[in-house]
N, C-alpha and C positions, 0 to 999 in steps of 0.2 A: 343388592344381590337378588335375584331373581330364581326361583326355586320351581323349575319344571318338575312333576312325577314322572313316576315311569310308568309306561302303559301295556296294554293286552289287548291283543285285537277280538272284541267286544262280538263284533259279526260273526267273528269264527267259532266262536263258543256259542252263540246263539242258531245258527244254524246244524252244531253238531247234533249225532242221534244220540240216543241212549241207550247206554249196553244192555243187554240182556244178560248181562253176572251182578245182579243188587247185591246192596250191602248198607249198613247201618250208618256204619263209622268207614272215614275213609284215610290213608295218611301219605300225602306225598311229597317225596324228598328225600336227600341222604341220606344214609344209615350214618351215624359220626355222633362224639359224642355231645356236643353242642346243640345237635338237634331233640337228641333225649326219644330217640322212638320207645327204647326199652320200655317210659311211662306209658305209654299208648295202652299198652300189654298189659302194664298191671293198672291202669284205671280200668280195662275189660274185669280184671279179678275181680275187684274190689266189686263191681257193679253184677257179677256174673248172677246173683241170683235174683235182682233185680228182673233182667234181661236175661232169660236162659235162651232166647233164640237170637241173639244179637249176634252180628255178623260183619268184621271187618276184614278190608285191604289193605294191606301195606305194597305202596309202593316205592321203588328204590332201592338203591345198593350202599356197600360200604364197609367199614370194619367192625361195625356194629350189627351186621346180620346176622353173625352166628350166634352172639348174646341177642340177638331179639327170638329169635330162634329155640335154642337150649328154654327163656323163659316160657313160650310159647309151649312146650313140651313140657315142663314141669308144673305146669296150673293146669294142664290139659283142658289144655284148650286150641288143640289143633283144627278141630271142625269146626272151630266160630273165627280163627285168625289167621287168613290166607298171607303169604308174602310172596309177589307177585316178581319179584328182581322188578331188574330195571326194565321199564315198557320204553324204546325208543318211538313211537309214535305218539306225537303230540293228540291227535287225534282221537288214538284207542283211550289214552289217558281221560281225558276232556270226557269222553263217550261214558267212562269208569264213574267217572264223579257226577255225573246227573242220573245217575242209578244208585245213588249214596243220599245220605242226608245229613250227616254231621262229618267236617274236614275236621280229622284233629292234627293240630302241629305243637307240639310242647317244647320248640324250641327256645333256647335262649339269646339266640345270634341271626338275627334276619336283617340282611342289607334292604331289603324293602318287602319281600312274602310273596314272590309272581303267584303260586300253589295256593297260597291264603283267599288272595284279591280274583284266580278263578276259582273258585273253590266258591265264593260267595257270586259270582257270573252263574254259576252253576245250578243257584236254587239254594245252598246248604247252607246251614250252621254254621259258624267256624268257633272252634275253641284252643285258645293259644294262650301263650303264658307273657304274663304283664311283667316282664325284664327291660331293663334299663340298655341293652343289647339289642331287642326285638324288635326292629323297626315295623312285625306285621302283625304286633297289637296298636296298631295304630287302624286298621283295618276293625275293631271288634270296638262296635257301638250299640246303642241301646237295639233291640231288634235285630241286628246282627252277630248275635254271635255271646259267649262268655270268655273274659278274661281271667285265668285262673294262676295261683300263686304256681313256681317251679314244685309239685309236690300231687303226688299221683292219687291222695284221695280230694283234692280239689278240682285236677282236671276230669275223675271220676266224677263230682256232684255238674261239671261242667256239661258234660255229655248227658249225663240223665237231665238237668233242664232242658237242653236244644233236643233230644229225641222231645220230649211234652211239648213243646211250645214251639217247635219249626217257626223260619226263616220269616222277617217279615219283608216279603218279597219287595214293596214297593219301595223302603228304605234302601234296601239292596241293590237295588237294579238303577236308582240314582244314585248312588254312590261309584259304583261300578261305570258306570255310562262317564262320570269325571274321568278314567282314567285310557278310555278309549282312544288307540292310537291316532285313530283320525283328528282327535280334538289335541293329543299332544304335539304332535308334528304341528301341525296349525299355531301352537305354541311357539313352538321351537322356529319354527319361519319367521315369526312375528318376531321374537326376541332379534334373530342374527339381522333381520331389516332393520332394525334400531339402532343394531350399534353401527352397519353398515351407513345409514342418513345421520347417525351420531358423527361419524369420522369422518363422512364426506363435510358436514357444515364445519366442523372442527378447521378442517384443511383447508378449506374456503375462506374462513376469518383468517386464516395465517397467512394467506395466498395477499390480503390488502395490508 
């Protein structure tokens, strides 16, 4: 079995700018409850006096806006916790997050983390939750990032290390560089040429 990744185009993220709306903590993806934004919210509580000038995005839509929302309003914390709806522009996005320093995603259901994997193209932290679900703690390694239990004063101590100890860029950016489309595709050619000269010789011995 041969086990291609999924990739991100590496150059586009590298060439993008960086927005001029900063932010501390960044969060992109569905509003659903799977993905748990509502934690986001309340590890800001929990750390809010830590950090009285911390400052997050939420990006994204969903059935869970309006409870990310109501929470947001009732810790008052509406001047530290923007929610942005959905940004259709891959670019504005990308631009968001290199004006950020920590990606939090506290999901427990990731087919693979695109938002995690650039999130760490980006320069950032990433802090996500270690679930037997989460295919984008597989992404958060020593220097990149913290894994934290499903549980909002963990991914809280998460985010206060990655604000102290930022990204170690060099682990980051070879990691990332693995999943660049141009080296996937290059993958993926190579595999279908195999099985392609696989079933030609195949057909050949059957042909004498």
């Amino acid at each position: 079995i041969a086990v291609i990744p999924c990739g991100m185009d590496f150059s586009e993220i590298q060439s993008a700018g960086r927005s001029t709306t900063t932010s501390d903590l960044i969060y992109v993806g569905r509003f659903i409850p799977e993905k748990h934004p509502e934690l986001v919210v309340e590890a800001i509580h929990l750390i809010s006096d830590e950090y009285p000038d911390l400052r997050c995005l939420m990006i994204g839509d969903g059935p869970s806006l309006d409870l990310v929302r109501d929470l947001i309003r009732s810790y008052g914390l509406s001047d530290r916790v923007e929610c942005l709806g959905f940004v259709e522009d891959h670019a504005t996005v990308v631009s968001l997050m290199k004006a950020s320093k920590v990606c939090v995603l506290p999901s427990e259901r990731e087919g693979f983390g695109i938002a995690a994997l650039e999130s760490l193209a980006c320069g950032l932290s990433l802090v996500t939750v270690l679930h037997p679900r989460n295919a984008a703690a597989a992404h958060v390694m020593e220097g990149r990032g913290y894994g934290a239990e499903l549980d909002a004063g963990d991914i809280a101590r998460g985010i206060s290390q990655c604000l102290k100890t930022g990204q170690d860029t060099k682990k980051a950016q070879d990691y990332v560089a693995f999943h660049d489309w141009d080296l996937i595709t290059g993958q993926i050619f190579s595999f279908y040429q195999n099985v392609m000269d696989s079933e030609e010789t195949q057909n050949t011995s059957q042909d004498f």
